[in-house]
KOLTINU-725507 format. One line per 5 residues: their letters; for each residue x, y, z of C-alpha. Coordinates in steps of 0.1 Angstrom, whole numbers, padded with zeros to 4 digits. Example, Ala and Ser with C-alpha at 12.3 -4.5 7.8 and 13.67 -1.06 7.14 Angstrom:
// residues 2
AS	0123,-0045,0078 ~ 0137,-0011,0071
//
This chain:
// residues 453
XXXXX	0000,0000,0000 ~ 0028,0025,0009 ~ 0049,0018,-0027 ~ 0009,0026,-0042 ~ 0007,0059,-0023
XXXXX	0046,0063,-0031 ~ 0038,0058,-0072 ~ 0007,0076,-0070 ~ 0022,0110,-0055 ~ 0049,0106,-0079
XXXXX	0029,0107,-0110 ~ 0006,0130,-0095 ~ 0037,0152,-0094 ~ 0050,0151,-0128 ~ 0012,0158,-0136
XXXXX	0015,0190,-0120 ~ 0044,0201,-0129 ~ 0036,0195,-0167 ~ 0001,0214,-0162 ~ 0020,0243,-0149
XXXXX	0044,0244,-0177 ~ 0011,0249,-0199 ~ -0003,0272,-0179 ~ 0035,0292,-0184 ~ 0031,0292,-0218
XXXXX	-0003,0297,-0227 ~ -0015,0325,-0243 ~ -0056,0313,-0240 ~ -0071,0329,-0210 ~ -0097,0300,-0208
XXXXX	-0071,0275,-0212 ~ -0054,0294,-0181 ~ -0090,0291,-0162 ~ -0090,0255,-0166 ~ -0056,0245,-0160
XXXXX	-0060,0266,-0127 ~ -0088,0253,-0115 ~ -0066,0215,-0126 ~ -0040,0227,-0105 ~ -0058,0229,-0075
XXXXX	-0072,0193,-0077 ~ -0044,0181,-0082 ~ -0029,0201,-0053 ~ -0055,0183,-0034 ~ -0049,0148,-0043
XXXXX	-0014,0149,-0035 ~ -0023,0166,-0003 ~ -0047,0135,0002 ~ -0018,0110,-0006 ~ 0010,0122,0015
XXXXX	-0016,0125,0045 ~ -0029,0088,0037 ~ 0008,0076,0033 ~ 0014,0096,0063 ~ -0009,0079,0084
XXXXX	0004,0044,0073 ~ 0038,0052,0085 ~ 0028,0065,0117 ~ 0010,0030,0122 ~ 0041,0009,0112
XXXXX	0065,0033,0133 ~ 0073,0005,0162 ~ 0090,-0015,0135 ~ 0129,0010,0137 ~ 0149,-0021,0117
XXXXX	0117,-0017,0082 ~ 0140,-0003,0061 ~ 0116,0010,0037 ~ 0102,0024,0064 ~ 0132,0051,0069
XXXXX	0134,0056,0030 ~ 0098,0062,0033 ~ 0107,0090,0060 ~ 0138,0103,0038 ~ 0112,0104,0004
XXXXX	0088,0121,0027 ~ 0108,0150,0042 ~ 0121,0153,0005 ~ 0086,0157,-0005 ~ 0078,0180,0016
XXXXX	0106,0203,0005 ~ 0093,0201,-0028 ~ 0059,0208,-0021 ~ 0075,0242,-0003 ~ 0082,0254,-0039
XXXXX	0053,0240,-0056 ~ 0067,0234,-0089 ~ 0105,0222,-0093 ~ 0111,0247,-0115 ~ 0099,0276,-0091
XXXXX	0070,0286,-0114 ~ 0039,0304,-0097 ~ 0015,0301,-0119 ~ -0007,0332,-0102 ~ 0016,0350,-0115
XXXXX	0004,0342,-0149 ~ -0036,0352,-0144 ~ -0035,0349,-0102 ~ -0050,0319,-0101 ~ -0048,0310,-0067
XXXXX	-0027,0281,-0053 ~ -0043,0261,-0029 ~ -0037,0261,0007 ~ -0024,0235,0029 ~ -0027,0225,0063
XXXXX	0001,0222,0085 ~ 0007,0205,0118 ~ -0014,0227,0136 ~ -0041,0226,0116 ~ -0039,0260,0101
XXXXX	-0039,0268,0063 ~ -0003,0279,0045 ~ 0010,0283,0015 ~ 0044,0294,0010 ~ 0042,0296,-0029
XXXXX	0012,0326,-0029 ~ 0016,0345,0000 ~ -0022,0360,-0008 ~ -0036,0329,-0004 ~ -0023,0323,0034
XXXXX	-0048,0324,0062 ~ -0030,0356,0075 ~ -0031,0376,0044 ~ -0067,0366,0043 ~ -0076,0374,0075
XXXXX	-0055,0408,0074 ~ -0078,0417,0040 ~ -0111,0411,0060 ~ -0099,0433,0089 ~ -0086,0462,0066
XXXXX	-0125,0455,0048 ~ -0147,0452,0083 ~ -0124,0480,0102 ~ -0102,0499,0074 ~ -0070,0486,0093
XXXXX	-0040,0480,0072 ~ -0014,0458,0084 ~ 0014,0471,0061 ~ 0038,0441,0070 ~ 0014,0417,0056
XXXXX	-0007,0436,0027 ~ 0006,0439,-0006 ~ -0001,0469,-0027 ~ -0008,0474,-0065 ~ 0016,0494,-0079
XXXXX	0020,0500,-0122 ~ 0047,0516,-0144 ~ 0031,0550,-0157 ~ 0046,0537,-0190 ~ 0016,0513,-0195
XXXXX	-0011,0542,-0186 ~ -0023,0528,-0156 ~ -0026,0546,-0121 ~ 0004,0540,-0096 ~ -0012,0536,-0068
XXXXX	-0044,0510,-0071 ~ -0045,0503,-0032 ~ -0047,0462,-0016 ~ -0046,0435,-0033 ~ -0073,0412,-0027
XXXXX	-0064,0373,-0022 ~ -0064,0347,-0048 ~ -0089,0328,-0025 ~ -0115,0359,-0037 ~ -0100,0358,-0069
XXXXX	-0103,0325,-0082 ~ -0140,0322,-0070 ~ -0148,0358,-0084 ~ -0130,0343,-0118 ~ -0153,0308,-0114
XXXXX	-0184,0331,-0104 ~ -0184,0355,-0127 ~ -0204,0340,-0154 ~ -0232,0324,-0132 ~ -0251,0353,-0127
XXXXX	-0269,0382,-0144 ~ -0244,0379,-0169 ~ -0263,0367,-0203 ~ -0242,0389,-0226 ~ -0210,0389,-0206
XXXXX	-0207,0352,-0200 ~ -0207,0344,-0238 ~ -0184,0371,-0254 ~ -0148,0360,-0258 ~ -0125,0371,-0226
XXXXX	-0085,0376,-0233 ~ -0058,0386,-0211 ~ -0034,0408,-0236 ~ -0013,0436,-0232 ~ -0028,0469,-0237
XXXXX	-0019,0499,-0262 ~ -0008,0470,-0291 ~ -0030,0463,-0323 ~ -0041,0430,-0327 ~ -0053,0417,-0358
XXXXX	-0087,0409,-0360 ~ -0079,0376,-0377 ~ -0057,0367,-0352 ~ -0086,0355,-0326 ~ -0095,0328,-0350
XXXXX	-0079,0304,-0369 ~ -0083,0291,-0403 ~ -0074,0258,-0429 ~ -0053,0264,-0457 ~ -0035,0239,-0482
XXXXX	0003,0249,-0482 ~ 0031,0231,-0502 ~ 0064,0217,-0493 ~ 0079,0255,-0501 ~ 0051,0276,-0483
XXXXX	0060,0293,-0448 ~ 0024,0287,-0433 ~ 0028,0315,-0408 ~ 0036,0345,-0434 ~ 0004,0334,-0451
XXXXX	-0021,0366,-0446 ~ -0057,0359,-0437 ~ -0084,0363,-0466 ~ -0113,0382,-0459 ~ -0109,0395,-0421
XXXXX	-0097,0424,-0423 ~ -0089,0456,-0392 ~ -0076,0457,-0361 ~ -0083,0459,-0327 ~ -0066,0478,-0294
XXXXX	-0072,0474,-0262 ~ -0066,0503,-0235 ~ -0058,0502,-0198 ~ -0098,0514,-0185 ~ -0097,0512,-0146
XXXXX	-0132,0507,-0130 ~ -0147,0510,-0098 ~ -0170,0487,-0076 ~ -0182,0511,-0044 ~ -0190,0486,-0011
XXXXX	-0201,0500,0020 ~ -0181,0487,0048 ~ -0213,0481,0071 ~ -0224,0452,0041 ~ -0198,0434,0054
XXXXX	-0191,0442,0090 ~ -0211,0418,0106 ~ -0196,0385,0088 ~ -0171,0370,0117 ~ -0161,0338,0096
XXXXX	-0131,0346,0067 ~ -0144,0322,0044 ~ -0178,0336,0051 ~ -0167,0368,0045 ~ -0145,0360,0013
XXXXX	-0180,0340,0001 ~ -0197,0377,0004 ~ -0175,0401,-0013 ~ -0172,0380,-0041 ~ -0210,0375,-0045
XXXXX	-0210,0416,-0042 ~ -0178,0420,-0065 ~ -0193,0393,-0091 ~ -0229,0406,-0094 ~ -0220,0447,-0098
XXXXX	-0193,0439,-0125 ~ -0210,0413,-0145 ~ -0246,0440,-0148 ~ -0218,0467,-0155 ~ -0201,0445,-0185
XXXXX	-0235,0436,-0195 ~ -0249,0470,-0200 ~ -0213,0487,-0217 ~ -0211,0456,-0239 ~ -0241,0476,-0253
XXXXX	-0244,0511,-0247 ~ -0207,0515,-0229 ~ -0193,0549,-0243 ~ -0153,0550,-0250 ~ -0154,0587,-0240
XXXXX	-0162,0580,-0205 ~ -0139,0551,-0198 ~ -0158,0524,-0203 ~ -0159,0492,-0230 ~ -0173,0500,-0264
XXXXX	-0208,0499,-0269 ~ -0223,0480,-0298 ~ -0254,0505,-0301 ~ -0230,0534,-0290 ~ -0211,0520,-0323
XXXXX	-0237,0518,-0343 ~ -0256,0550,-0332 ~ -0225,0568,-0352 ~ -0229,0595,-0377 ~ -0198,0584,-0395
XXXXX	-0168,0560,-0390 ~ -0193,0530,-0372 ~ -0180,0498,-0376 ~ -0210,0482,-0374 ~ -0221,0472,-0412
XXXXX	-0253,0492,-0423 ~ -0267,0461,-0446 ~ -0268,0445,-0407 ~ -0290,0465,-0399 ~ -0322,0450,-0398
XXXXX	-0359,0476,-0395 ~ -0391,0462,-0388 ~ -0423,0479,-0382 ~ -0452,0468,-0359 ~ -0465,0451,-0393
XXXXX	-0436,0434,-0402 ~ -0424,0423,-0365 ~ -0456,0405,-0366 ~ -0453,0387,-0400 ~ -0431,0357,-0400
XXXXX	-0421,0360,-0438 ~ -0409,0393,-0432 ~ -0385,0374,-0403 ~ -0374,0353,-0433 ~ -0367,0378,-0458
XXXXX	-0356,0405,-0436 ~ -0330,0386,-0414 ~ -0325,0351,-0418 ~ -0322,0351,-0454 ~ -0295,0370,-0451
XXXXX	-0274,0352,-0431 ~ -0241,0338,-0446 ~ -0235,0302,-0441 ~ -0205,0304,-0423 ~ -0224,0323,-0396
XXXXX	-0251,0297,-0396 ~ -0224,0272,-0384 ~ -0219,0289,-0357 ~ -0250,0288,-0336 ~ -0259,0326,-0337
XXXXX	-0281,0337,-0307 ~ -0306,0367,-0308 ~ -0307,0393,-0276 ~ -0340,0410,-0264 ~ -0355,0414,-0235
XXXXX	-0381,0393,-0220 ~ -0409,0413,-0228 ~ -0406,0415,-0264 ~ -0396,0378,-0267 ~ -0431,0372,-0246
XXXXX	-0452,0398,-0271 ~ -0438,0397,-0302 ~ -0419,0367,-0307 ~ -0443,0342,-0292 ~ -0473,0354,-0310
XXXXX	-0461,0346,-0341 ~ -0469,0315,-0363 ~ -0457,0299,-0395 ~ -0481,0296,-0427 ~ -0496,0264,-0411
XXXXX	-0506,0279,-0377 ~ -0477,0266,-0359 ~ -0454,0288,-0333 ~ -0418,0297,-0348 ~ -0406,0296,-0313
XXXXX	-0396,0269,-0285 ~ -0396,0266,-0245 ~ -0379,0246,-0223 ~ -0368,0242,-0189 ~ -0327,0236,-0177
XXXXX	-0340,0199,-0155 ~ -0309,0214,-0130 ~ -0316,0242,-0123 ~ -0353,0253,-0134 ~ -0341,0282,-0158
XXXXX	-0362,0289,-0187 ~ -0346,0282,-0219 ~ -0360,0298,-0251 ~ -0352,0298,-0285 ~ -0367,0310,-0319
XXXXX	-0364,0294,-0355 ~ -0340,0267,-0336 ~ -0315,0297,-0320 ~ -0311,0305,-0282 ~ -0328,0337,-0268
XXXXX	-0306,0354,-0244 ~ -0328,0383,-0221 ~ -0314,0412,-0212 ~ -0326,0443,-0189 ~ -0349,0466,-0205
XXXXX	-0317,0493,-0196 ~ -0299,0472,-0220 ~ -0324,0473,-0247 ~ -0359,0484,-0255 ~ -0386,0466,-0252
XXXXX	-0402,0464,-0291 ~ -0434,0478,-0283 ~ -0420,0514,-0265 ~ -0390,0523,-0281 ~ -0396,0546,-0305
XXXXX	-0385,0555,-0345 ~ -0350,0542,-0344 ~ -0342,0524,-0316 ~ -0328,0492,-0311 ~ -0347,0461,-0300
XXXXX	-0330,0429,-0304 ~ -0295,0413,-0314 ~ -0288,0385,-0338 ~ -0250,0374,-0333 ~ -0223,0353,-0328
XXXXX	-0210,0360,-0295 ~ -0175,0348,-0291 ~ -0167,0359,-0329 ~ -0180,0394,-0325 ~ -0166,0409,-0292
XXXXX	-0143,0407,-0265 ~ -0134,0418,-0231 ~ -0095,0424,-0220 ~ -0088,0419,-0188 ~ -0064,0401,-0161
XXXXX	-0093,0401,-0138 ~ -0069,0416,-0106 ~ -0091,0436,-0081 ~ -0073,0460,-0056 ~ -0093,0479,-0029
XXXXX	-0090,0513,-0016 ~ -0108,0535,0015 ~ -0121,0568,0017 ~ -0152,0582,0035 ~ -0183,0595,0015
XXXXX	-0194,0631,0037 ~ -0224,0630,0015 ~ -0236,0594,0033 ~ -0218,0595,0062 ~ -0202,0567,0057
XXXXX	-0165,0544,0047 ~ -0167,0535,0015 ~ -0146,0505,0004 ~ -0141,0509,-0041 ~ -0131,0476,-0057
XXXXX	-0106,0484,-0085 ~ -0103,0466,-0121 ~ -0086,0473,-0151 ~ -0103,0459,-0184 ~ -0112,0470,-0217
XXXXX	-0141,0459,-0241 ~ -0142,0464,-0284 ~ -0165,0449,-0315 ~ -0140,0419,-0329 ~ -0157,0410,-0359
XXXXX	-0186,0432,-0370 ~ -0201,0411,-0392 ~ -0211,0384,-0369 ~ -0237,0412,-0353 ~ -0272,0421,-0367
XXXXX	-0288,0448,-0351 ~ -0327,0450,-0353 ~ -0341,0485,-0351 ~ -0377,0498,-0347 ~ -0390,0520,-0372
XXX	-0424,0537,-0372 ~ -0442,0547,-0410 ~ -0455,0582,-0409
//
């Protein structure tokens, strides 16, 4: 049993330490997400072993001549020199997206982890007491700080720990989120041009003689740059003054972190204005008198007459839809209310409704579709409902998520106090640097209301 636990750790080991190489190199911030959150199992199974092979020892500890026994003991202080560092190599891999390295439990019971000194019990508990009482243990905080160079402020106040991190990273999409959740997230360096092609990949025939990657991308054409946008989360300290436990406490401030950035992405994925320092807005975009990127053929208008008509659905907007996009399992936007009045009301030429409603069997939520394609709802301060917006305005969204935008962003919160005279009252502002722009406009149909004089 012992030379099984002994083999097991090993490979589990080498399993890690190849994961982490991965996570070095890539250059995919989902791939990062996943290999983080593989990490941390695998953290936890070799945590598991050593403790079962542990245990065994300890039993078999009265035989002193069991010579496997004391290379058992040798291997097992060895190990847990290595496990010290992690990773033979000395690689953190939170310092590649702060993914957060998962603590252990030493002899006294209480959590550690020498490799991410923001995931430690102390650091954690120091956080929650700078939160709940704005004290600031300097000797145990760590501080944002940025090169002007990059455009970013130098001072960005605490760090919050990768415990908060990594579960506002795995959080972030659960909730409110419909348009956020499905748009493509990267983690690149701000202030550089990125070729629109280069978030995709295509097949091309080469020959013996061809250098594949000089060969220049037909058909997608542009650029996009992200900047360095900082933006705020404000939290009143008495929210969280009450919550004695830190897990507790780490529980809640990511629950209020999570909800107020994922409805803030949601609405400036739509109407966010560059001007004021937020993403780019695909109706702010569109709603250009010159220069939009957004394609005017995509536009789609439908009166109350035609919005009602199912052939006009199919000559108007889904006739036109190239095949490629097809492929790709376009969604539409709306909000609730005009899926509920205008979509559901309508019928096909033998009396038969054009949409489709199911429920999720996990989780109860409603899941609706139309011709065959997923209805995402948004907030009515998001987009108009059909039947009140006026001449002009937008009601709904055909698109293709992942293709058509993207938000930058290494997902690091810092934290910073100051007291609001006007409330009376410490306010605690949860700092984030990130960046939202169109990718490829032509995977996005805008539908606009018009009214006939």
């Amino acid at each position: 049993m012992k030379n099984y636990f002994k083999k097991l750790i090993q490979r589990k080991k080498e399993e890690l330490k190849e994961k982490e190489e991965r996570m070095k190199n890539s250059q995919d911030i989902n791939e990062v997400r996943s290999l983080g959150e593989t990490l941390i199992t695998l953290r936890d199974e070799i945590t598991d072993a050593e403790e079962q092979l542990k245990k065994l020892d300890e039993n078999n500890n009265d035989d002193s001549n069991d010579e496997e026994g004391k290379d058992e003991g040798n291997n097992r202080s060895n190990n847990n020199v290595a496990n010290e560092g992690r990773s033979a190599n000395g690689f953190d891999p939170n310092a590649t997206l702060n993914v957060v390295g998962q603590a252990r439990m030493n002899s006294r019971g209480q959590e550690e982890n020498s490799d991410d000194p923001r995931a430690t019990m102390e650091y954690r508990s120091a956080f929650m007491n700078y939160i709940q009482r704005g004290e600031i243990n300097r000797d145990v905080l760590q501080f944002e700080e940025r090169a002007d160079a990059t455009g970013t402020s130098s001072d960005l106040g605490v760090l919050i720990p990768t415990t908060i991190i990594q579960k506002i990273i795995t959080d972030v999409e659960k909730v409110y989120g419909q348009l956020y959740s499905r748009v493509l997230k990267t983690n690149l360096q701000g202030g550089v041009k990125y070729s629109i092609g280069s978030f995709g990949a295509t097949f091309k025939r080469i020959t013996e003689t061809t250098t594949s990657d000089r060969q220049k991308a037909e058909g997608v054409k542009g650029s996009v740059e992200f900047s360095y946008k900082i933006g705020e989360i404000r939290i009143a300290r008495t929210l969280l003054q009450t919550v004695l436990s830190v897990p507790v406490f780490e529980e809640k401030f990511a629950e209020v972190i999570v909800k107020a950035y994922v409805q803030a992405m949601d609405k400036e994925i739509m109407n966010g204005v560059d001007s004021d320092n937020q993403c780019v807005g695909i109706l702010t975009e569109a709603k250009k008198t010159s220069g939009s990127r957004i394609l005017t053929s995509n536009i789609i208008e439908f009166t109350e007459t035609e919005i009602a008509d199912w052939k006009k659905w199919q000559e108007k907007l889904f006739a036109k839809i190239p095949l490629a996009m097809r492929g790709l399992n376009p969604e539409f936007v709306m909000t609730s209310n005009t899926y509920e009045s205008n979509i559901k009301t309508l019928a096909d030429d033998n009396n038969r409704p054009v949409y489709n409603e199911t429920y999720n069997p996990v989780d109860g939520a409603e899941i609706s579709k139309f011709k065959g394609k997923n209805v995402v709802f948004v907030e009515e301060d998001v987009l108009k409902n059909f039947n009140d917006a006026t001449n002009g305005e937008y009601f709904g969204m055909y698109w293709v998520p992942e293709e058509a935008y993207a938000i930058n962003s290494n997902m690091e919160f810092t934290v910073v106090d100051y007291f609001d005279h006007d409330k009376n009252q410490y306010i605690k502002k949860a700092l984030v640097i990130n960046d939202g722009k169109i990718l490829d406009p032509k995977y996005i149909y805008l539908l606009k209301k018009v009214v006939k004089a």
